[in-house]
ZALOKE-935421 format. One record per residue: residue number from 1; chain; x, y, z of N, C-alpha, C, CB in turn. Coordinates in steps of 0.02 Angstrom, whole numbers, plus 50000, padded with zeros to 5 digits. Atoms other than C-alpha are relative to their C-alpha. Glycine has a CB too. Layout:
<nodes>
[node NUM,"A",[X,Y,Z],[X,Y,Z],[X,Y,Z],[X,Y,Z]];
...
</nodes>
This chain:
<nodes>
[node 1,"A",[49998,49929,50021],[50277,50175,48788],[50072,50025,50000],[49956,50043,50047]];
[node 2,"A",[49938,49974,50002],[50460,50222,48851],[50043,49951,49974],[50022,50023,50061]];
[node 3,"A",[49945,50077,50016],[50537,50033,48810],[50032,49992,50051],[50061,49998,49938]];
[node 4,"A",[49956,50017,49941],[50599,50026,48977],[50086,50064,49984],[50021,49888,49990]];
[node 5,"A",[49964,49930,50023],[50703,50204,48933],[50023,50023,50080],[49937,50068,49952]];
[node 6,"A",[49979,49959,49944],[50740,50327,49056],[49950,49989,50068],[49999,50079,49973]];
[node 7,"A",[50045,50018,49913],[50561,50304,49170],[49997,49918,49997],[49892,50039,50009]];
[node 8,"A",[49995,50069,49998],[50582,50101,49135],[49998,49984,50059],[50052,49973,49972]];
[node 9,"A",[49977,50033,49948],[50644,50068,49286],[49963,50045,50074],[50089,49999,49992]];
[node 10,"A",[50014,49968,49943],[50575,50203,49391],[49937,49997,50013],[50019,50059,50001]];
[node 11,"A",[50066,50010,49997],[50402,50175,49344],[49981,49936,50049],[49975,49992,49929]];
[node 12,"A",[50019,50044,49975],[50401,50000,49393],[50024,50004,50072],[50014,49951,49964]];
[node 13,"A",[49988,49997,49905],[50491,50044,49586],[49950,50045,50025],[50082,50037,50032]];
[node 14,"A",[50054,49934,49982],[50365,50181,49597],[49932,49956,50021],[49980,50062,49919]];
[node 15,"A",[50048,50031,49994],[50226,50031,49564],[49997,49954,50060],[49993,49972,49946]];
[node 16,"A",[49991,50056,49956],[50305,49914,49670],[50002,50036,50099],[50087,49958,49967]];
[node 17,"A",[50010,49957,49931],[50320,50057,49825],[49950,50006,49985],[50034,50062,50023]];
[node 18,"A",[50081,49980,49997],[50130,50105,49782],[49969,49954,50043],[49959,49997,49927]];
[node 19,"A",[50042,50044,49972],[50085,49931,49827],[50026,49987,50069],[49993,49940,49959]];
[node 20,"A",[49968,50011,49952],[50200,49915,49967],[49941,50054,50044],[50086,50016,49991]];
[node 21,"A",[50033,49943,49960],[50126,50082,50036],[49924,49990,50008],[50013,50070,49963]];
[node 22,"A",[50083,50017,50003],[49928,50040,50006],[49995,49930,50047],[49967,49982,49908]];
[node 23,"A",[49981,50052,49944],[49984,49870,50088],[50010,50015,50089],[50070,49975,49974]];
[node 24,"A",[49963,49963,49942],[50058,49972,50235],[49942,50018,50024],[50055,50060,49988]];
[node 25,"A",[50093,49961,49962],[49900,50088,50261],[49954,49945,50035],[49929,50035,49921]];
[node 26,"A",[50065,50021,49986],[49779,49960,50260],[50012,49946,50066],[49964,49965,49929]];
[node 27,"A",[49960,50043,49947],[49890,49834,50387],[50026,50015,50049],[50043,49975,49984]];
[node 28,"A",[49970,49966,49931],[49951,49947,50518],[49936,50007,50045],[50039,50082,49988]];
[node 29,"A",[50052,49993,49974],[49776,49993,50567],[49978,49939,50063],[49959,50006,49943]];
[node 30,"A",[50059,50069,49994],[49715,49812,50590],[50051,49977,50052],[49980,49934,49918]];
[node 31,"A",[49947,50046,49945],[49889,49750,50676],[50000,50056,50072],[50104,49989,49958]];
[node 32,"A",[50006,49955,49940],[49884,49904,50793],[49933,49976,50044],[49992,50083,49973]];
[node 33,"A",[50048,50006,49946],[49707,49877,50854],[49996,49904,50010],[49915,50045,49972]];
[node 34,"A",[49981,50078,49977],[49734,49675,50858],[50032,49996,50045],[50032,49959,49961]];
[node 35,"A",[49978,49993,49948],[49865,49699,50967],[50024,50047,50072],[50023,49982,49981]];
[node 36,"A",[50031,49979,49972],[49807,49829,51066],[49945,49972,50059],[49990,50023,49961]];
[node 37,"A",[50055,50036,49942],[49645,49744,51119],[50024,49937,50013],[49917,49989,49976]];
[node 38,"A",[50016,50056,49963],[49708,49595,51149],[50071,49974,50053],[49976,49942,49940]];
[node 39,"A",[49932,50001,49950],[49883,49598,51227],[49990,50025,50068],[50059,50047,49972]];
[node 40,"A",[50002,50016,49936],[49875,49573,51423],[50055,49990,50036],[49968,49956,50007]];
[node 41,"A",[49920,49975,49961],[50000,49645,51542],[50006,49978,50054],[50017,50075,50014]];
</nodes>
């Protein structure tokens, strides 16, 4: 649509932080309560 124009470049860092960030959400959860319950002091 733009040919890689003015949002070219911004679109695709925008896509590539989206997935980063949806990555993030769903992986903090899981590593928090993983090592939470099971780490022994």
């Amino acid at each position: 649509m733009y040919d890689g124009g003015v949002f070219g470049g911004f679109t695709r860092w925008a896509v590539v932080f989206l997935i980063i960030f949806v990555l993030f959400i769903l992986l903090v959860p899981y590593a928090a309560t993983t090592c939470c319950t099971t780490t022994t002091y």
